[in-house]
C-alpha positions in Angstrom: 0.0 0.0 0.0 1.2 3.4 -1.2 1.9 5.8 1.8 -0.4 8.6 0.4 -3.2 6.0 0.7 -4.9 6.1 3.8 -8.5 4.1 4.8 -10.0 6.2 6.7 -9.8 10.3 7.5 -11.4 12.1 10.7 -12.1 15.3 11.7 -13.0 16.3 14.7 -12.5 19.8 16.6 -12.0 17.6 20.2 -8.6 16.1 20.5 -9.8 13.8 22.8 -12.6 12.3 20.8 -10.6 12.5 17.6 -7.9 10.1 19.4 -10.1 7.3 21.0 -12.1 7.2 17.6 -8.5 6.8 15.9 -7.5 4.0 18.2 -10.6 2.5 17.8 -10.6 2.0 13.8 -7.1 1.8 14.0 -7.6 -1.0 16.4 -9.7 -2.8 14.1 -7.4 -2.9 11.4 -8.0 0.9 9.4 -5.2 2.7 8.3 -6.2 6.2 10.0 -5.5 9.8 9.9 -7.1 12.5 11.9 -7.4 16.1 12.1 -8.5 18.7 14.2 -9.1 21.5 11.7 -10.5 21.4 7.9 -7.6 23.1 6.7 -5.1 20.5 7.7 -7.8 17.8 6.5 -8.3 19.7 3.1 -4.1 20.2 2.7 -3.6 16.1 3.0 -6.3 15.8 1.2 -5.2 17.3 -1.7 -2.4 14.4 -3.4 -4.0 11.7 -1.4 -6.9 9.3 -1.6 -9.0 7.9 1.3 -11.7 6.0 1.3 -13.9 6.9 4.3 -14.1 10.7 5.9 -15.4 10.5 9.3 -16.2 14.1 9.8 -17.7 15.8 13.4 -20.0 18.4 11.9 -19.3 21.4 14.3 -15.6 22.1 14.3 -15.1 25.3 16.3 -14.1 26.5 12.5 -16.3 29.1 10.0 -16.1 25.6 8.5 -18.2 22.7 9.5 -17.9 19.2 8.3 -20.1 19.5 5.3 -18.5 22.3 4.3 -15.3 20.2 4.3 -17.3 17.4 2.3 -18.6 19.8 -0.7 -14.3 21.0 -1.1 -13.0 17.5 -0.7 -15.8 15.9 -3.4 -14.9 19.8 -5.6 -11.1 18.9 -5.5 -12.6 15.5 -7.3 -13.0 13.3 -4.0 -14.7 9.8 -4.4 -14.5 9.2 -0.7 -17.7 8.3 1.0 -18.3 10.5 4.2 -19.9 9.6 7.7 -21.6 12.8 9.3 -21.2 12.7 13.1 -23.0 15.8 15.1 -25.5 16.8 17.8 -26.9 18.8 15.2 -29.6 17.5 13.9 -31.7 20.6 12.2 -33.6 19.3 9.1 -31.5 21.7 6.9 -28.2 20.1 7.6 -29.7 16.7 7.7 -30.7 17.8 3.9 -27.7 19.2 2.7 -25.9 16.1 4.0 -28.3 14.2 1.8 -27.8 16.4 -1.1 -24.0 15.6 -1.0 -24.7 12.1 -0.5 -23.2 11.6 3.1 -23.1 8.0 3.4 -24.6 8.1 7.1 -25.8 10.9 9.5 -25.0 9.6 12.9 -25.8 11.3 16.4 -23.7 11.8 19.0 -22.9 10.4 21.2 -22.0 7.3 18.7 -21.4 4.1 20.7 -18.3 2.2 19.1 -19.7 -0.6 17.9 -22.4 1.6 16.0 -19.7 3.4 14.7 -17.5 0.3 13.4 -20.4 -1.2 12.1 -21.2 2.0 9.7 -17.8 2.1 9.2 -17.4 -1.3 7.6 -20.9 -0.7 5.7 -19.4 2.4 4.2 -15.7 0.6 3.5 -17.7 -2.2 1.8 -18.8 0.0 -0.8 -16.3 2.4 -1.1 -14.9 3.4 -4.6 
């Protein structure tokens, strides 16, 4: 496996969180790379593939994760994209659908929940 190849790449504004969810895909075999701003995400992004985004929606950023989705899938991004937030107004539930975010999950996300989607969304990934 090339090294600008990665499985899976998260997002997530809390350190914390961003680490245990690492560990845990990491953990189950994923090859994993996380970020705690969009611009760091979008930089790697840019001459590498992945084949999962696992993105928090509210990122303490003027971006949010959809935000990230619509430049990533701009810049030409097959990826498939898991949407994890305690936001759950209808208009972001929409726009998530309208750039055909594989799953919209609440938090808090229990682990196996979150594995299982995982493997759902790796199973038919480009």
């Amino acid at each position: 496996m090339d090294n600008n190849q990665v499985d899976i790449m998260l997002l997530d504004d809390d350190v914390d969180l961003l680490t245990s969810v690492a560990e845990l895909l990491a953990d189950s075999g994923y090859k994993v790379k996380g970020f705690a701003d969009p611009e760091s995400a979008v930089e790697f992004a840019v001459d590498r593939t992945f084949k999962l985004g696992v993105f928090d929606f509210r990122l303490g950023s003027v971006k949010n994760g959809l935000d990230v989705v619509e430049t990533l899938q701009s810049m030409g991004s097959k990826a498939n994209y898991v949407l994890v937030t305690a936001d759950v107004e209808r208009s972001t539930q929409l726009r998530a659908m309208g750039l055909k975010v594989f799953e919209f999950m609440r938090k808090p996300v229990q682990p196996e929940a979150l594995l299982a989607t995982v493997e759902r969304a790796m199973a038919v990934a480009a």
